[in-house]
N, C-alpha and C positions, 0 to 999 in steps of 0.2 A: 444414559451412557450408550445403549443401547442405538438411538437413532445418531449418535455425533459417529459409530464406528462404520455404520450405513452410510453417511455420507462422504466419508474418507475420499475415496476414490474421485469424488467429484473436486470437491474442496482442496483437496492436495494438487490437481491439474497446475502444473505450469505453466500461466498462459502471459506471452509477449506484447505488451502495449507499448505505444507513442504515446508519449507525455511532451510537453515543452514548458521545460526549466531556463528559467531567466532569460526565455526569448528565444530557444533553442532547443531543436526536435532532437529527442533521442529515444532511446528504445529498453524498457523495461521490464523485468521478468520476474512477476511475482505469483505464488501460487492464489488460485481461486478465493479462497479466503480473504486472503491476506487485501486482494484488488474490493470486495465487498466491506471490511471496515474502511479502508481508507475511503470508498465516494463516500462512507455513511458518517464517517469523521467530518469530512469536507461538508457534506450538507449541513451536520447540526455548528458548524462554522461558517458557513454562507460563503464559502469560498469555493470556486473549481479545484477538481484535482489538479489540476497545471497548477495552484497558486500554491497548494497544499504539499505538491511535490515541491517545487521552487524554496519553500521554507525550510523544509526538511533540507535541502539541499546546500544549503547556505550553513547547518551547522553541522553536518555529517563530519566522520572521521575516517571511513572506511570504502565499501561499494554503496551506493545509492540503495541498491535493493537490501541490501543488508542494513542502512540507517533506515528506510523504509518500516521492515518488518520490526525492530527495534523500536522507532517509535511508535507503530500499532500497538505490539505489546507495555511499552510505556501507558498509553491510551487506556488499555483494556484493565489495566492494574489500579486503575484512580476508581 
């Protein structure tokens, strides 16, 4: 417990990337974490994030980054 509350501060960062969903550049903001399971999602799926984001993005209900982090923790629950 001890090393996850040390790394807080890093892991919580809000950091802004470009993705492009369905052929179209935009701009994401997910904290540190959150950006570290999704490439590691994407890779044990052999897909790019762009393809991974694209998916997600086609069933969202809400903001992107909020179906994002929703289906990471989806992910992390199986």
């Amino acid at each position: 417990m001890q090393n996850i509350i040390e790394t807080l501060p890093h892991q919580s960062a809000n950091k802004k990337r470009s993705v492009v969903v369905a052929g179209h550049r935009t701009s994401v903001s997910l904290e540190n974490v959150f950006w570290d399971h999704l490439r590691k999602i994407a890779k044990a799926r052999r897909i790019s994030v762009n393809e991974l984001v694209t998916e997600i993005d086609q069933s969202r209900d809400g903001s992107l980054s909020s179906a994002i982090r929703v289906f990471i923790l989806e992910n992390l629950r199986k």
